[in-house]
N, C-alpha and C positions, 0 to 999 in steps of 0.2 A: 467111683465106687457107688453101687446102689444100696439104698439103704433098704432094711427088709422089715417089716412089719414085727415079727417078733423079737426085732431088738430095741423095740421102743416100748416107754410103759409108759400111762398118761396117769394125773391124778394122782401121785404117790405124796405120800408123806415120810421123812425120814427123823429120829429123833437130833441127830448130829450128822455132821460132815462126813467122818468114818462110814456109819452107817448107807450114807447117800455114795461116798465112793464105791464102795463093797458092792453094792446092789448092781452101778453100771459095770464094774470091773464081772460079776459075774454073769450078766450079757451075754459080755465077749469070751469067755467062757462057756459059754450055754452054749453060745453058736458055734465053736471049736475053731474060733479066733486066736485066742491064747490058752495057755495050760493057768492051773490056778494059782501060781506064783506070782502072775502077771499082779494079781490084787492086791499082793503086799506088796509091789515096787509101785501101787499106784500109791495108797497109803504113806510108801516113803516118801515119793516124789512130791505129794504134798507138803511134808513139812521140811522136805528142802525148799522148796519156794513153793508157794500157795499157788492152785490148780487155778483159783478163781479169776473170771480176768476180766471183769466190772461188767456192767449192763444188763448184770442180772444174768449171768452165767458161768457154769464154770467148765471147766475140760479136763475132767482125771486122767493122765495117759501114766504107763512106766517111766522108770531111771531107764537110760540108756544101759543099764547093766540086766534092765531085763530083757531085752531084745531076745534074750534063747528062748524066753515064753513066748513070742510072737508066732504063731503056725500062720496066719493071714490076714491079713488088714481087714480092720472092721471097723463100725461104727455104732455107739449107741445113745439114743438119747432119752433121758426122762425128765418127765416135767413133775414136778414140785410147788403148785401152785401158791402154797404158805411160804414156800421158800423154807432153802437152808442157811444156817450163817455159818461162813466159812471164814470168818475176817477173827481178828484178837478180837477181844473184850470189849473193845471201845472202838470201833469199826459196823459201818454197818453193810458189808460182803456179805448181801445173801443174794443165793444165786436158787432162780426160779427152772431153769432148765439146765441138765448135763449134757455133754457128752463126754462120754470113753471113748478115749481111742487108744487103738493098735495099729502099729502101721509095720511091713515089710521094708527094709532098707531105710527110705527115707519118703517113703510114701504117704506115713504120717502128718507129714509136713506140707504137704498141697492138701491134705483135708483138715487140716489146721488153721490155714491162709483161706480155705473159702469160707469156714465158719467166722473168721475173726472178720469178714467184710461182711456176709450174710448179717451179721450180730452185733458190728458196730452202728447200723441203727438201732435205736432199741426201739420202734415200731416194729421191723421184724423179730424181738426177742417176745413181746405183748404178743403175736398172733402165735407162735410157740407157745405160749404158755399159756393162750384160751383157746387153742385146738379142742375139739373136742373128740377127734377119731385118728387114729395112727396115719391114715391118709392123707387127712388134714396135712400132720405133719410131714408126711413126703414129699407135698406138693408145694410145702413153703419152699423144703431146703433142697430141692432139685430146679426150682430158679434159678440155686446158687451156679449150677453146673455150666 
């Protein structure tokens, strides 16, 4: 899957998690990836198990129940330099880069597995997060391919 310049935002700040979910879930809505329900099954899918998944990242996708919003796999990512906290109270889960994802069938799930290798150095999650051009950022995670 390529990724495409206008589904990446650099430099954002978000006040809360919610807020940071919302913004990639609407993305992949922008690019007609999913319909906008997608955003609330990312939301849910948070706080059935937390999206965050350490190294300073985290991955908003849907519940398996919202698959009928999926029109086509997509990908998106923002960087968040201040970071967001995504952890309880007493956790320090903040994640400096997203991604959203949508995936058809089960397509998701091999663009899930390259990011979780791409980003379990966190040298590669550091050059994500002081990208400074969308480019930048294509050219880290098309290594991954």
């Amino acid at each position: 899957m390529e990724l495409q310049p206008e589904m990446i935002l650099l430099d954002q700040e978000y006040a809360n998690k919610e807020d940071a979910i919302r913004a990639s879930g609407q993305l992949l809505v922008d690019a007609g990836c999913v319909e906008e329900g997608y955003i609330d099954a990312m939301i849910e899918r948070n706080e059935l198990v937390s999206v965050y998944m350490g190294n300073f990242i985290a991955i908003p996708h849907g519940t398996d129940e919202a698959k009928r919003f999926v029109k086509k796999s997509g990908i998106s990512v923002i960087q968040v330099p201040t970071g967001v906290h995504f952890g309880k109270d007493d956790t320090e889960d903040v994640a400096m880069v997203l991604f959203g994802i949508a995936g058809i069938e089960n397509e998701h799930l091999d663009i899930l597995q390259k990011i979780a290798i791409f980003c379990s150095d966190v040298e590669n999650v550091v050059k994500l997060a002081d990208a400074k051009t969308k480019e930048e950022v294509i050219g880290y995670l098309q290594e991954v391919e």
